[in-house]
C-alpha positions as CSV (number, residue, x, y, z in Angstrom):
1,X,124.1,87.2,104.5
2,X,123.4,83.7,106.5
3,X,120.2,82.6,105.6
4,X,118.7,79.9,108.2
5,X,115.3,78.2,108.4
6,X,112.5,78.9,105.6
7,X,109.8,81.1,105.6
8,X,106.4,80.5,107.5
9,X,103.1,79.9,106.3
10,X,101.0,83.3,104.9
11,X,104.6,85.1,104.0
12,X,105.4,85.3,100.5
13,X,108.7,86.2,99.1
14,X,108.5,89.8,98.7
15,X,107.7,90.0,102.6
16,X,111.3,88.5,102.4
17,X,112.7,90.9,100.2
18,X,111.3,93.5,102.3
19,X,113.3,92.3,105.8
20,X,116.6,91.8,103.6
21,X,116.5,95.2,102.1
22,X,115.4,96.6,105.8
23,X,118.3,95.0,107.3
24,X,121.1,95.3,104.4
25,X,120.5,99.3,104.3
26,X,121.0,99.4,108.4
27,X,124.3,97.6,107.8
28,X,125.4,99.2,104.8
29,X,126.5,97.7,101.7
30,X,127.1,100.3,99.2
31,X,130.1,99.0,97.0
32,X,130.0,95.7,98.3
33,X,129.3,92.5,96.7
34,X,126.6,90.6,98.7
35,X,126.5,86.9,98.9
36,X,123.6,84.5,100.5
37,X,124.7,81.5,101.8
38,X,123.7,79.0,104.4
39,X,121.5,76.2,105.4
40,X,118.1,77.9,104.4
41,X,119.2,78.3,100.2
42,X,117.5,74.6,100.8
43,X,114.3,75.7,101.4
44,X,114.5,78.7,98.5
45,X,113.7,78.5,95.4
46,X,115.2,80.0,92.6
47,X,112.5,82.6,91.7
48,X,112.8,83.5,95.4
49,X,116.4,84.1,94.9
50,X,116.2,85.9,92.0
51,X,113.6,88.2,93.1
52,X,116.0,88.6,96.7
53,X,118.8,89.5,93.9
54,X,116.8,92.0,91.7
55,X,116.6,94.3,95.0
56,X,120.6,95.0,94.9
57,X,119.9,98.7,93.7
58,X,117.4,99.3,97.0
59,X,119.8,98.0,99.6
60,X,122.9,100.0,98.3
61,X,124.9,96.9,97.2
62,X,127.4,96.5,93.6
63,X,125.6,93.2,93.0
64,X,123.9,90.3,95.3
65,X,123.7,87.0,94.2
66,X,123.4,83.0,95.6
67,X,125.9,80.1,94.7
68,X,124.9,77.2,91.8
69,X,123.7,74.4,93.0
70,X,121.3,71.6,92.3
71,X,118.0,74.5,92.6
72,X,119.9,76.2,89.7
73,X,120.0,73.3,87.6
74,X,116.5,72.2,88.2
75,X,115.5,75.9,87.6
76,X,117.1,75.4,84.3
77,X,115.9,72.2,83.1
78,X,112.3,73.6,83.8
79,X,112.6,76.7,81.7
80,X,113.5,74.1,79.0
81,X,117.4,74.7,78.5
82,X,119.3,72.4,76.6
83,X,120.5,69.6,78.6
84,X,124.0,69.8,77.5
85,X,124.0,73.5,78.5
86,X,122.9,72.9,81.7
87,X,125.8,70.0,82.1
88,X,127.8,72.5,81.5
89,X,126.6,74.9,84.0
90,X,127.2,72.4,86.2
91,X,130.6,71.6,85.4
92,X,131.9,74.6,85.0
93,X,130.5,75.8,88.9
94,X,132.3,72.8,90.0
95,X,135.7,73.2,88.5
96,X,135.8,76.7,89.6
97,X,134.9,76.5,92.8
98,X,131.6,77.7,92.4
99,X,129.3,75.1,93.4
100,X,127.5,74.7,96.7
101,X,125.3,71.8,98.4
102,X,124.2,71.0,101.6
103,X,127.5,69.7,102.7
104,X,129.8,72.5,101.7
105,X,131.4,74.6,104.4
106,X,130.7,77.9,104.8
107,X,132.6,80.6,102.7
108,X,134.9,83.5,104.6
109,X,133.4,86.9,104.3
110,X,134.7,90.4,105.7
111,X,131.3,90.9,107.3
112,X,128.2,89.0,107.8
113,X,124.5,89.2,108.6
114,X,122.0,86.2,109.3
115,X,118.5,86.4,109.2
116,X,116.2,83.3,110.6
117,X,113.5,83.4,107.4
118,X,111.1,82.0,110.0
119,X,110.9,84.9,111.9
120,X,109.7,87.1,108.6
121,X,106.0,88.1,108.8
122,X,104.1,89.9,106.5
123,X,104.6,93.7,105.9
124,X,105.6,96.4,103.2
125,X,107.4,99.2,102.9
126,X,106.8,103.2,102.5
127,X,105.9,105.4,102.6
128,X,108.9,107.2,100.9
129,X,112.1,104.5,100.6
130,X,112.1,100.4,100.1
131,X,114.1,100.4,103.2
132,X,110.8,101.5,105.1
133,X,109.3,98.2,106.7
134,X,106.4,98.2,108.3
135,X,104.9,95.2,109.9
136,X,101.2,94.9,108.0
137,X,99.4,94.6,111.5
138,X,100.9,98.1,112.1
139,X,101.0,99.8,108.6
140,X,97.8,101.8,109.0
141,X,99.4,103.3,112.4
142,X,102.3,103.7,110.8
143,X,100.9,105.9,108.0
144,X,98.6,107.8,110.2
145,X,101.4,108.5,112.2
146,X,103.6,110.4,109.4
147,X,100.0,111.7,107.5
148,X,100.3,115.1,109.5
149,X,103.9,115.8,108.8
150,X,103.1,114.5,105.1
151,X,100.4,117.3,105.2
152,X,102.0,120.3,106.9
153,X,99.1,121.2,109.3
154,X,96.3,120.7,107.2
155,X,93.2,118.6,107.9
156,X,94.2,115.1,107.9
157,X,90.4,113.9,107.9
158,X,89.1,116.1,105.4
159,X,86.5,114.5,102.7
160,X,86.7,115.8,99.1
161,X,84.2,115.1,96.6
162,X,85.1,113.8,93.5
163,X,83.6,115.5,90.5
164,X,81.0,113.2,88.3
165,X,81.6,110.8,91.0
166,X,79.6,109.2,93.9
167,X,82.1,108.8,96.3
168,X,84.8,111.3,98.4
169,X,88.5,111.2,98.6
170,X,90.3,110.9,102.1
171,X,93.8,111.1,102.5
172,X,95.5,107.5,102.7
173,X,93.4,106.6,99.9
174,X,94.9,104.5,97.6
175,X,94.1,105.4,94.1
176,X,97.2,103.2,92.0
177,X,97.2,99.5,92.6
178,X,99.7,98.0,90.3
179,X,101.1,94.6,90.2
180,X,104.0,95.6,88.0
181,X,108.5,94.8,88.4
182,X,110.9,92.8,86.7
183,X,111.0,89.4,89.4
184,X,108.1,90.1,91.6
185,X,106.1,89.2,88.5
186,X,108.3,86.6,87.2
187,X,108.0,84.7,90.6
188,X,105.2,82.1,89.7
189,X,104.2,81.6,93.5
190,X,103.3,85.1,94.3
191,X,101.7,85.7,91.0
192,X,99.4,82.9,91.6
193,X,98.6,83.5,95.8
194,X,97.7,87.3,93.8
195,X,95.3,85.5,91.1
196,X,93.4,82.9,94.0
197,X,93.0,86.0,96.4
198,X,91.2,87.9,93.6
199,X,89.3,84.7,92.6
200,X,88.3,84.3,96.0
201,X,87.6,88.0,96.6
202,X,85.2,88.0,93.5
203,X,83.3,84.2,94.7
204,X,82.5,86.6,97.9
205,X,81.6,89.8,96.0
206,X,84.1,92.1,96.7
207,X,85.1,95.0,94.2
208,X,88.4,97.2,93.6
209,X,87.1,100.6,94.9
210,X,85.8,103.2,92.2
211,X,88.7,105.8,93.0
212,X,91.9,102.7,92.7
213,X,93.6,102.8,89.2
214,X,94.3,99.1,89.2
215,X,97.0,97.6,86.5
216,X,99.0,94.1,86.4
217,X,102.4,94.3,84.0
218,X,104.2,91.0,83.9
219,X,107.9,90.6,84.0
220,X,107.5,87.7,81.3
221,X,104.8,86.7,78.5
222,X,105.1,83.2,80.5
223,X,103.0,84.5,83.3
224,X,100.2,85.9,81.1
225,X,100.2,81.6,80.1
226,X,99.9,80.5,83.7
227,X,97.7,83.0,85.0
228,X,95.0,82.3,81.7
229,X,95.7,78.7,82.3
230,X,94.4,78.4,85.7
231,X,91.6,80.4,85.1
232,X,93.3,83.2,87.7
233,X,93.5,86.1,84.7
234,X,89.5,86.4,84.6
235,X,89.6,87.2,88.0
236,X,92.0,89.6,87.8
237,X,90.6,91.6,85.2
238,X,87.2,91.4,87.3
239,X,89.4,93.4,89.6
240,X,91.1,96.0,87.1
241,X,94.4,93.9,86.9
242,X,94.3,93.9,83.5
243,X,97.2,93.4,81.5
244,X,98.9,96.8,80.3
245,X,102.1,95.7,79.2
246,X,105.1,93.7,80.2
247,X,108.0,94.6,82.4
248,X,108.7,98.0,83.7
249,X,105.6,100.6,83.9
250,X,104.3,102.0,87.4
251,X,108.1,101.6,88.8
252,X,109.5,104.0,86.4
253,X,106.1,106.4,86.6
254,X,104.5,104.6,83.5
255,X,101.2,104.2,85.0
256,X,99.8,106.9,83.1
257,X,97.9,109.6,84.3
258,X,95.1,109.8,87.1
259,X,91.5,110.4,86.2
260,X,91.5,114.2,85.7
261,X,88.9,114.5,88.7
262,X,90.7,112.2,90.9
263,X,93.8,114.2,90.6
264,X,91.8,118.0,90.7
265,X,90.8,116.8,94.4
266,X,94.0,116.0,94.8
267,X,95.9,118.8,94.0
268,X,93.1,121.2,95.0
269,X,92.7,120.1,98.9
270,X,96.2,119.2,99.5
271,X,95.4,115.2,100.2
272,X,98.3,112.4,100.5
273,X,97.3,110.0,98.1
274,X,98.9,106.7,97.9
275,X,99.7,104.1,95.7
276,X,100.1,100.4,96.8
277,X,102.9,98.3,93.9
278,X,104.6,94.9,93.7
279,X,107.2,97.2,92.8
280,X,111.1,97.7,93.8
281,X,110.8,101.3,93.9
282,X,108.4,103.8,96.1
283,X,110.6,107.3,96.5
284,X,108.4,110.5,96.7
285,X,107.2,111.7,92.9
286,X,108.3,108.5,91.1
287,X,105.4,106.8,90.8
288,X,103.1,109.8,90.2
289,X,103.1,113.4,90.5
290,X,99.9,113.7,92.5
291,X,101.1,110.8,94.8
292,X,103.4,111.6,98.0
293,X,103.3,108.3,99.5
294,X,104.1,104.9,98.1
295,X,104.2,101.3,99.7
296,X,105.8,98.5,98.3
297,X,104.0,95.1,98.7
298,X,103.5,91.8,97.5
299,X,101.1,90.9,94.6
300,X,98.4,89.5,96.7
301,X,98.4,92.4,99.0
302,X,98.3,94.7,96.0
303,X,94.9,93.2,95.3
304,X,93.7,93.2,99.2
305,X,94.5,97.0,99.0
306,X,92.8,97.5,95.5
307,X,89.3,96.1,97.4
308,X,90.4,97.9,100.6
309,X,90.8,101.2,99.0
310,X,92.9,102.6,101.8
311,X,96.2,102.4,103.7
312,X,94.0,104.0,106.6
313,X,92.5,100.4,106.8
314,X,93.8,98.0,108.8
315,X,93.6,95.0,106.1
316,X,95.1,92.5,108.8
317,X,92.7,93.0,111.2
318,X,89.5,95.3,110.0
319,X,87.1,94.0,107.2
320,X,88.1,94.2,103.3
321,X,84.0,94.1,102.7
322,X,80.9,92.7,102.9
323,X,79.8,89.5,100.9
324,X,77.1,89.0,98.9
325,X,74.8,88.1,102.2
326,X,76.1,91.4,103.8
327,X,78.8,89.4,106.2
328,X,81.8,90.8,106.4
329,X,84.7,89.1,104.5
330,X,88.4,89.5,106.0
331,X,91.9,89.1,104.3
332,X,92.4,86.0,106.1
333,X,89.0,85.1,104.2
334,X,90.4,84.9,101.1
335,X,93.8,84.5,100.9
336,X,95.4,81.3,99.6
337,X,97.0,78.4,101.9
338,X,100.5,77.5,100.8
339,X,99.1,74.0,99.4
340,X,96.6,75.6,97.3
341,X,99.5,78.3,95.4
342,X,101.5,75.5,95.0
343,X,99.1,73.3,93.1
344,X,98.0,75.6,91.1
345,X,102.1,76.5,89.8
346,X,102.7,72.4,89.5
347,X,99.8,71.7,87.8
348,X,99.2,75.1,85.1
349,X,103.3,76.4,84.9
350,X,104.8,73.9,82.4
351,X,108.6,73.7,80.3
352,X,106.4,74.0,77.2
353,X,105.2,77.8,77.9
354,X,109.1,78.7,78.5
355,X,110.0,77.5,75.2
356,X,107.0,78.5,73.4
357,X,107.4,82.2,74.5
358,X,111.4,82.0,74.7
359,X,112.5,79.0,72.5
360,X,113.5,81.3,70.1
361,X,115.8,83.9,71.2
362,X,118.9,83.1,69.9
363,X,117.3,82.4,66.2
């Protein structure tokens, strides 16, 4: 897969993610090794990769995976790896033919795809498969376009009450927000945009609705550093991204149960509710039994849907809330220029927290 270009401002690289595994199923690649090559590994960086390579299992392929070159080694030197290990690396890529740079000419494949990284905008996918993409400026029309089938002729705008509680549940709703999956949360730039949207979110007053079971499950201790290093983890927990755990959880179904009332008006009145996750995987009953439809989205828009409270909101468009002087806030409001992610990783992700968490491993 030819990858040209690099990705615009406001996309993250999950949105990424999302268009390769879209456009890898179409072609199909089950059995096949997949390789990404081309002028646009340049502007890529290796946690961008790496999440791009986790999502083999969802677009059908053996394996994908980049070439070594001078990204990998810097990637390396960063997480603190000895130096003469990472000469090695290096040498070894070379004498076997392994190594890539900006000059090298393009390998021979039986088959090949290009995406223009440019052209990706920001989406997720569901309601049922990671192959499901969905533009975001047409995800609530997309969902209330499969809610009747979803719900087999009954009332798609029925409002349930919710035991002990002072609010209804609607179909749509989203009541799991997890930011939870093996690279999404190892990928220091959207873990960060997700910690200054929810910092800014909270400056303007906004809440996670009462009905969204909210969680945050690192891939790595190291993140849990960062994020309580630049003050981002406060936030969070303001939100109900508190940390549960690290690696798998709401993937696998390990988000634990619903509220018992939250999941009687469920069950009882025959609503789709969803669940919005950083996740890899969204197929029907895997996140939660009470849950028929599942969306797979970056971190940041994990937290946008947490305050939003709904897939039947239009969170590109239609207002997340209102601030504390009753105007209303939008999710171009509050989420975080590319500068302003990027400071924040150089100046709070350090060498240091890699080999304090991970020094150790081989002892």
């Amino acid at each position: 897969m030819k990858l040209t270009n690099k990705l615009p401002a406001g996309t993250t690289a999950t949105d990424l993610v999302l268009t390769v595994t879209e456009m890898l199923r179409a072609q199909g690649v089950v059995g096949k090794f997949v390789e990404f090559y081309g002028p646009g590994l340049d502007n890529l960086p290796l946690t961008d990769r790496a999440t791009i390579a986790n999502m083999a299992p969802e677009y059908g392929a053996t394996c994908g995976f980049f070439p070594v070159d001078k990204e990998t080694l810097r990637y390396l030197e960063f997480t603190s790896r000895d130096q003469a290990q990472v000469n090695l690396v290096e040498a070894y890529a070379k004498a076997q033919g392994m190594w890539r740079d900006a000059d090298s000419p393009d390998p021979v494949f039986t088959e090949t795809l290009e995406l223009d990284m440019s052209t990706v905008v920001p989406c997720i996918s569901g309601p049922k498969q990671p192959k499901d993409r969905v533009d975001l400026d047409k995800a609530k029309a997309a969902f209330a376009e499969v809610l009747p089938e979803l719900m087999a002729g009954a009332d798609t705008e029925k409002a349930v009450p919710v035991a002990g509680a002072d609010h209804d549940l609607r179909s749509g709703d989203v009541v799991i927000a997890a930011i939870t999956s093996c690279t999404n949360t190892s990928n220091p730039s959207v873990m960060v945009a997700a910690g200054l949207l929810a910092q800014k979110a909270r400056a303007k007053g906004l809440q996670t609705k009462p009905w969204v079971k909210a969680s945050l499950a690192p891939g790595s201790q190291v993140v849990s550093d960062y994020l309580n290093a630049a003050g981002l983890q406060e936030p969070l927990d303001a939100l109900g991204f508190n940390v549960v755990g690290f690696g798998c959880t709401t993937c696998i179904g390990n988000s634990g149960p619903l509220a018992a009332p939250i999941s009687e008006a469920i069950n009882a009145n025959n609503l789709v509710a969803t669940s919005v996750l950083s996740g890899n995987r969204n197929f029907e009953g895997r996140i939660s039994p009470d849950i028929r439809a599942n969306y797979l989205a970056s971190p940041p828009l994990v937290v946008a849907y947490a305050i939003a409270g709904s897939v039947l909101q239009d969170i590109n468009n239609e207002s997340l809330g209102d601030d504390t002087d009753g105007n209303p806030v939008y999710l171009r409001d509050i989420w975080p220029t590319s500068k302003e992610v990027q400071d924040v990783v150089n100046s709070a992700v350090t060498p240091d927290m890699f080999r304090k968490e991970y020094g150790n491993v081989f002892d």
